[in-house]
C-alpha positions, -999 to +999 in steps of 0.1 A: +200-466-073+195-483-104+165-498-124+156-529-105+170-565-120+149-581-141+144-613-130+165-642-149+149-678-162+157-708-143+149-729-176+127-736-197+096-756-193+085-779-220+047-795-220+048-830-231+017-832-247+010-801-266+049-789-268+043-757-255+074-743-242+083-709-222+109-701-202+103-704-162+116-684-133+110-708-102+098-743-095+083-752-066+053-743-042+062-705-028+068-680-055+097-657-052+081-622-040+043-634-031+035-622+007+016-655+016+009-675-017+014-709-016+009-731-043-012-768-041+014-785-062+051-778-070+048-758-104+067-741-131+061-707-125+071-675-146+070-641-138+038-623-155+055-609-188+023-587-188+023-565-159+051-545-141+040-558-108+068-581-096+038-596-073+020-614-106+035-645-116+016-673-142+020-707-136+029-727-167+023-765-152+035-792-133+045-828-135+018-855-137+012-877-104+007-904-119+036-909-150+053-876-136+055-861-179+053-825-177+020-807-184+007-775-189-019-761-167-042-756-210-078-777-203-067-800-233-032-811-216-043-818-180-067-812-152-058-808-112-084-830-084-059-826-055-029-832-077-020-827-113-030-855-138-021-855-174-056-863-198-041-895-206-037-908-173-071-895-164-091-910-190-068-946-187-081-941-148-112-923-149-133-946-130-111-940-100-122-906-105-153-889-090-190-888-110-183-854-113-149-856-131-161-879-153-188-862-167-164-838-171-142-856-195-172-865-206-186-830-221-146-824-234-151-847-256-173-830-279-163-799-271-128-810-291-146-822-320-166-793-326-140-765-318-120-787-347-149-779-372-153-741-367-117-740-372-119-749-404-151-734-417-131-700-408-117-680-435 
């Protein structure tokens, strides 16, 4: 009886926006090891590097449904309204998308601008 196999990466997954990168142990919409987890969207998943429970996994992103880049799940790379969509694809297309979105984008706006500024006044 040995120590149980650590599991190997598939890949790596690469965000084409913010160039995150991390390596990724499935892809697709049912986790390897999850009792009855299914996914909304086929992702790049990884398994948590912070617990020993084989259970937890992160998911790192998908592919955009509208230009199909890869994107990370960060709130500056994409958002998910019943599919993934990269920021630049929703804000080329935001009035397709709901009130509610919108104002959304809306408020990140700022929200980037000033996050900017108290990164620099920190020493």
């Amino acid at each position: 009886m040995g120590a149980p196999k650590e599991v190997q990466p598939t890949g790596e997954f690469t965000c084409q926006l913010c160039g995150l990168t991390a390596p990724y142990t499935y892809y697709g919409q049912k986790p390897p090891n999850t009792r009855s987890i299914v996914l909304l969207e086929e992702s790049y998943v990884m398994k948590d590097p912070f617990t020993p429970d084989k259970d937890k996994f992160l998911i790192l992103g998908s592919h955009c449904s509208l230009c199909s880049r890869s994107v990370c799940v960060g709130t500056e790379c994409s958002l998910f309204y019943s599919k993934r969509f990269c920021l630049p694809c929703v804000n080329e297309n935001l009035k397709a998308f709901p009130l509610e979105i919108q104002e959304d984008m809306d408020k990140r706006k700022p929200q980037q601008k000033s996050s900017c500024k108290k990164g620099n006044t920190r020493t």
